[in-house]
C-alpha positions as CSV (number, residue, x, y, z in Angstrom):
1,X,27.3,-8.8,5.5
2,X,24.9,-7.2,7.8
3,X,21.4,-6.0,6.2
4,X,21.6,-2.4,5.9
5,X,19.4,0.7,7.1
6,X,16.7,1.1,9.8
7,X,13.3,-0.4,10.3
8,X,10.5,1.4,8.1
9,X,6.8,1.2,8.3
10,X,4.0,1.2,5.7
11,X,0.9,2.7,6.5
12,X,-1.8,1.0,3.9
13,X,-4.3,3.7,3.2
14,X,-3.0,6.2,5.7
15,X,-4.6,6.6,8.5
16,X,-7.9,4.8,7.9
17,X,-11.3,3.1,9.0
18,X,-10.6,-0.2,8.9
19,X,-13.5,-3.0,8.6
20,X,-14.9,-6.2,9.8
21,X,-13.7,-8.7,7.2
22,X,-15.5,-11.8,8.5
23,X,-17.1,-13.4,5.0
24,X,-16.1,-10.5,2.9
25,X,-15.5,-10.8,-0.9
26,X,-13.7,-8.5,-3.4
27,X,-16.2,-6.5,-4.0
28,X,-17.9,-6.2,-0.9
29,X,-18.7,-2.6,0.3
30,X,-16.0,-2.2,3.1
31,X,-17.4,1.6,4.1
32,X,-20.4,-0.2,5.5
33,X,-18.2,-2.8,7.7
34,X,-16.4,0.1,9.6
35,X,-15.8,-0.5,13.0
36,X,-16.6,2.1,15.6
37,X,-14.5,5.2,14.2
38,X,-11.8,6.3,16.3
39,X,-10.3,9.2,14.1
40,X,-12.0,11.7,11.7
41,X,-9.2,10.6,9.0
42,X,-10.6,9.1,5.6
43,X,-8.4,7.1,3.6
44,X,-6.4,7.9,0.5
45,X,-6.5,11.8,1.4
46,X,-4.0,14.3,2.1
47,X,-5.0,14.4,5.8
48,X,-4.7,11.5,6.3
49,X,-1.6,10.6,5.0
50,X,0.3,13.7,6.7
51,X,-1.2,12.1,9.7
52,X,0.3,8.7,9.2
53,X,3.8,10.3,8.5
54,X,3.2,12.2,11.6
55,X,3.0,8.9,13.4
56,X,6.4,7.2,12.2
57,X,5.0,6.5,8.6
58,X,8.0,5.7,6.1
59,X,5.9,4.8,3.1
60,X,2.2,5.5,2.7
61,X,0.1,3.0,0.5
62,X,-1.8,5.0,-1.8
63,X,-4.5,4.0,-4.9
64,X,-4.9,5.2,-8.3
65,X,-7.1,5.7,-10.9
66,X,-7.0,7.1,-14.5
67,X,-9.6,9.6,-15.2
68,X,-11.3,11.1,-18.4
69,X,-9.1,14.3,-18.5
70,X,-5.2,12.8,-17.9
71,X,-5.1,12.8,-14.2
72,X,-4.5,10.2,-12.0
73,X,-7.2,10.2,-8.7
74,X,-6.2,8.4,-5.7
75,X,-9.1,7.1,-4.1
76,X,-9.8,2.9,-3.7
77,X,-12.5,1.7,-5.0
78,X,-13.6,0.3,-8.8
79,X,-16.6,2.4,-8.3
80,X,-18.0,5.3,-6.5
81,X,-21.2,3.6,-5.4
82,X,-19.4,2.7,-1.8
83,X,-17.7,5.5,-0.7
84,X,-19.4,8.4,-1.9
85,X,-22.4,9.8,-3.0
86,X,-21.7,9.7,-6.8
87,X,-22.2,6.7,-9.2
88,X,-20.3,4.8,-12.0
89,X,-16.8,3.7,-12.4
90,X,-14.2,5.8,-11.6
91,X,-12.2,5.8,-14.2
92,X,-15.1,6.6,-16.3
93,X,-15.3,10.4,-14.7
94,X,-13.5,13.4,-15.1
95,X,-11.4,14.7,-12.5
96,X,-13.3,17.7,-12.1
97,X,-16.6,15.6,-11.4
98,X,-14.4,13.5,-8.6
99,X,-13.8,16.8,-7.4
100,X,-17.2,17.5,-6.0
101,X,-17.8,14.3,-4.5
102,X,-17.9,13.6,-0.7
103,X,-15.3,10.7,-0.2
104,X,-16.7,10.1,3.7
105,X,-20.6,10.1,2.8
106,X,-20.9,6.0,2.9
107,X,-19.1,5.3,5.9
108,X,-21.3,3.5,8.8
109,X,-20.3,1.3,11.7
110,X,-23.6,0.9,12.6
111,X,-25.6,-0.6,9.4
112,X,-26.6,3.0,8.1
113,X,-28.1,4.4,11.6
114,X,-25.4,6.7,11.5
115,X,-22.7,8.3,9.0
116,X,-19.8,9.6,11.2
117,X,-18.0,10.7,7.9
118,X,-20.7,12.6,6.0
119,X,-20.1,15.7,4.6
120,X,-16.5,15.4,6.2
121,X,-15.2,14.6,2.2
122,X,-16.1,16.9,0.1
123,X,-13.9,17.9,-2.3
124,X,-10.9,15.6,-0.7
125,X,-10.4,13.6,-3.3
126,X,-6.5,14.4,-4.6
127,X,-5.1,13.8,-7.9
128,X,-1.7,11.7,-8.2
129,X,0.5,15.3,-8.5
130,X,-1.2,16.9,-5.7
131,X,-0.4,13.7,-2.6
132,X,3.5,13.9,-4.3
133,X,3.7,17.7,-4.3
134,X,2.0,18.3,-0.4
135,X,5.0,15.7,0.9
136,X,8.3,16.1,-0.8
137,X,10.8,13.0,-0.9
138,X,8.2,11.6,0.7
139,X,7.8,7.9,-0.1
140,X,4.4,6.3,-1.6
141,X,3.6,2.7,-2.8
142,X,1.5,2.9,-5.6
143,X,-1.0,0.6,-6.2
144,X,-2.5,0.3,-10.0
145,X,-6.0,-1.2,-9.9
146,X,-6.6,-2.0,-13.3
147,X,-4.8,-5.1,-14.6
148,X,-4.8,-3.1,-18.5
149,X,-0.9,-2.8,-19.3
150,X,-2.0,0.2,-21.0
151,X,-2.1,2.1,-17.5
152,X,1.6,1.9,-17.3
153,X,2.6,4.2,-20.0
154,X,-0.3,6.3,-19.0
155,X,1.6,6.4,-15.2
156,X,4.6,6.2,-16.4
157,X,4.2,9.3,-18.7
158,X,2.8,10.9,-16.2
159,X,5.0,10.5,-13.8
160,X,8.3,11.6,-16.1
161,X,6.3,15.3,-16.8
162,X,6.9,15.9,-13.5
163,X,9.9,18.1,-12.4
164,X,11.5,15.7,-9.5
165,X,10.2,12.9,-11.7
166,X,9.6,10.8,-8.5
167,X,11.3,7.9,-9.2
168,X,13.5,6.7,-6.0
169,X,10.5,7.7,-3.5
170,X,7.8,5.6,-5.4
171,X,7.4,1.9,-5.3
172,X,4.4,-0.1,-7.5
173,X,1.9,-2.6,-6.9
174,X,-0.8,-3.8,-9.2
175,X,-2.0,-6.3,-11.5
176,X,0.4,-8.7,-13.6
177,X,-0.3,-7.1,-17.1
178,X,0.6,-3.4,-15.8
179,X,3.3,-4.3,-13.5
180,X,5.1,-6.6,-16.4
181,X,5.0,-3.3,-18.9
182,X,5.6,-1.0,-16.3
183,X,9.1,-2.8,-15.2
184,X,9.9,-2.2,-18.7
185,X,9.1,1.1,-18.9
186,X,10.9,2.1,-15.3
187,X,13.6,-1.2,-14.8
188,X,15.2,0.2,-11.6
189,X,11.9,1.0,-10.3
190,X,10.8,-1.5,-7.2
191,X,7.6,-3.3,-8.6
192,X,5.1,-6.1,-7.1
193,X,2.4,-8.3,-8.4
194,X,0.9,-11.4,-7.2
195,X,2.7,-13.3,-9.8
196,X,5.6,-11.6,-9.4
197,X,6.1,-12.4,-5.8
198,X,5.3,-16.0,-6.2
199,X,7.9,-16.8,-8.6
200,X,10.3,-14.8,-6.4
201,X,9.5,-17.3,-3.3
202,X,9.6,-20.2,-5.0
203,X,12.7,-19.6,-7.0
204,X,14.2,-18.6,-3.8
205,X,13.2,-21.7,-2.3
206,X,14.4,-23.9,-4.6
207,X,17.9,-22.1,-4.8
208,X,18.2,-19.8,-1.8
209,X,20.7,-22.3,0.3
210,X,24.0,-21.5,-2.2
211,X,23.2,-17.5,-1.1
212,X,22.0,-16.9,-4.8
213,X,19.4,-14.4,-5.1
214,X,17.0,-15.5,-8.5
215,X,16.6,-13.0,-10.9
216,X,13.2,-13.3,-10.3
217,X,13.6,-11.1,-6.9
218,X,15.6,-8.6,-8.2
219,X,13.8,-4.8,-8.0
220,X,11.0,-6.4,-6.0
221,X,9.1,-5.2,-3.5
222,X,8.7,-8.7,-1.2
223,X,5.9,-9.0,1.5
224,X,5.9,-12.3,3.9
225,X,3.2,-12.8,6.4
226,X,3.8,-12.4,10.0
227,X,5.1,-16.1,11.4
228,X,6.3,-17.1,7.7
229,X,9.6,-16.1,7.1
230,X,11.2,-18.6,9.1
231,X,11.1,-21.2,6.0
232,X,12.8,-18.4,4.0
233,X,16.6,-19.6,3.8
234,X,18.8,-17.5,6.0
235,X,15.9,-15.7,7.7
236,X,15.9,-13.1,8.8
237,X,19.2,-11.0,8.3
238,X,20.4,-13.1,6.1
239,X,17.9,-13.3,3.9
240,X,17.1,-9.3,4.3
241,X,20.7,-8.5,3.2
242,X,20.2,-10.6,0.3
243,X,17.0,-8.8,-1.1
244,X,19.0,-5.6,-0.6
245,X,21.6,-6.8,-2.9
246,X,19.2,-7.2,-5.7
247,X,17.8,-3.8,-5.1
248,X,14.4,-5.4,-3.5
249,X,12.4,-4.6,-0.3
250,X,11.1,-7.0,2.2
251,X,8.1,-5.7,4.2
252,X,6.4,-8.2,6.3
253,X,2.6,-8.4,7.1
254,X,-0.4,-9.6,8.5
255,X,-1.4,-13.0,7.2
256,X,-3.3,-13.5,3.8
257,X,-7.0,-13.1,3.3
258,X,-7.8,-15.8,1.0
259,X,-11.1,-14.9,0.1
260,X,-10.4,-11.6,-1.3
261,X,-6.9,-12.3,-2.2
262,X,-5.0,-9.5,-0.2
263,X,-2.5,-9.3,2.3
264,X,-3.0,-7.6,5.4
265,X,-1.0,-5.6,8.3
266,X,0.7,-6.3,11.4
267,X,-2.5,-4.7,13.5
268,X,-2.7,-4.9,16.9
269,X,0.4,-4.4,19.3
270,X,0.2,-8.3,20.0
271,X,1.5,-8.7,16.4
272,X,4.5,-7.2,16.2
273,X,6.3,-10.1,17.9
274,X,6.5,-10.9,14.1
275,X,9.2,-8.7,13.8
276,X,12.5,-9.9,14.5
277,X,14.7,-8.2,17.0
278,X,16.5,-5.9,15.0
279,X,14.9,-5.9,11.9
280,X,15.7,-3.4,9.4
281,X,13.3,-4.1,6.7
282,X,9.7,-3.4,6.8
283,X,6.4,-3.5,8.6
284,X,3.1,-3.1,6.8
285,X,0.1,-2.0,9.0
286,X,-3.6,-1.6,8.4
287,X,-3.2,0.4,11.6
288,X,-0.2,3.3,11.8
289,X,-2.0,4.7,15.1
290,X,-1.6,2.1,16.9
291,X,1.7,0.2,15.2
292,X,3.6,3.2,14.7
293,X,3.7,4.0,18.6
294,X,4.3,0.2,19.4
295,X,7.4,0.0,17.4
296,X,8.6,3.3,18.9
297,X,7.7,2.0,22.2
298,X,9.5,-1.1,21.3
299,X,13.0,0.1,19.9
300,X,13.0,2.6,22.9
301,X,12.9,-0.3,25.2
302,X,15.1,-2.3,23.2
């Protein structure tokens, strides 16, 4: 059988300032590495993501955080050092406090000579409820950034007192611990972690040539670097309409950073020769104004 549906995109962030990544770490300050902004759009904010849908987004990549008072921030970082102007741990603050912060005040391209974003961000920072409720049926990956397993009731609870109770239009990423209790707690839901994915591969690997599909990819969401999915048996369509079967997604990306651990997008036009002709899975970008176009410009040539 032939893989079903149309090609989606994912735009990480939204529309975003992305950053020089030459020797950066996990906790580096990337709001300092900005390259020469192009966009007044900040990450992780309503404005930004209603401009990535704008642009052909399917699924917008978003972050959470728990906060003292029962609501759920989306905003990136551990900290607030980075970004903004306040201080501390984010998960240590109320939502109220996050409130008053200005999420563009750290951004420079040009080693603090300049702050494009300052003052642009105040007040910007939504909670969890507000991103679902300003794009209904809209689809979000969200991405847990603790590794406590206790965050996944705390989502998960809050998620079900919802009226739509979001769960077809929301996919999870996040640390093993979470992701392993939150699969419990939500078992159709479509759910990734590091350790997750690996076992998936390799278990495919080992028994993907009889046209099984292991256990171990069912309800996944499956991301293979751009140029990799060629030792995947019965790449591409076959393999696509496989993951389908077991309820799993396949979005493929940018190739791994392996100092900080992360996958990256398909980012500059050049890259999208990844993409198979025909592809009806995914394509994960760092960059939605410029992929988004590309693909369109690609499939209208097609």
């Amino acid at each position: 059988a032939d893989p079903s549906g149309e090609l989606q995109i994912m735009a990480h962030r939204g529309v975003h300032h992305t950053y020089g990544r030459e020797g950066l770490t996990r906790d580096a300050c990337t709001a300092t590495r900005i390259h020469t902004p192009t966009h007044g759009f900040i990450e992780n904010t309503r404005p930004s993501t209603a401009e990535a849908f704008r642009l052909g987004a399917d699924v917008v990549e978003i972050d959470v955080h728990p906060t003292t008072d029962g609501e759920f921030a989306v905003f990136h970082d551990w900290t607030l050092d980075c970004r903004t102007e306040g201080t501390g741990v984010t998960r240590e603050q109320s939502m109220a406090d996050l409130k008053r912060l200005d999420v563009g005040y750290g951004y420079t391209a040009d080693g603090g000579a300049t702050f494009p974003l300052r003052g642009q961000g105040v007040g910007l920072m939504p909670t969890l409820n507000e991103m679902l409720d300003a794009f209904p049926g809209r689809r979000f990956m969200i991405n847990v950034k603790s590794n406590d397993p206790a965050e996944a009731d705390l989502l998960h609870a809050y998620l079900e007192a919802r009226a739509d109770r979001a769960p077809e239009r929301l996919t999870f990423y996040g640390g093993d611990r979470p992701m392993t209790r939150l699969r419990r707690l939500r078992p159709d839901a479509r759910i990734l972690s590091k350790t997750m994915l690996k076992a998936c591969v390799r278990d495919y690997m080992l028994i993907g040539w009889t046209g099984r599909v292991p256990d171990s990819c069912a309800d996944m969401v499956i991301f293979v670097p751009g140029g990799w999915g060629a030792v995947l048996w019965g790449w591409p369509d076959r393999f696509l309409q496989r993951m389908q079967s077991a309820n799993s997604e396949v979005w493929i990306g940018g190739e791994p950073d392996f100092n900080t651990g992360s996958l990256g997008g398909l980012n500059d036009p050049v890259s999208i020769d990844h993409v198979p002709d025909g592809w009806r899975g995914g394509v994960d970008t760092d960059r939605i104004e410029v992929i988004g176009p590309a693909l369109q410009a690609r499939s209208a040539g097609a």
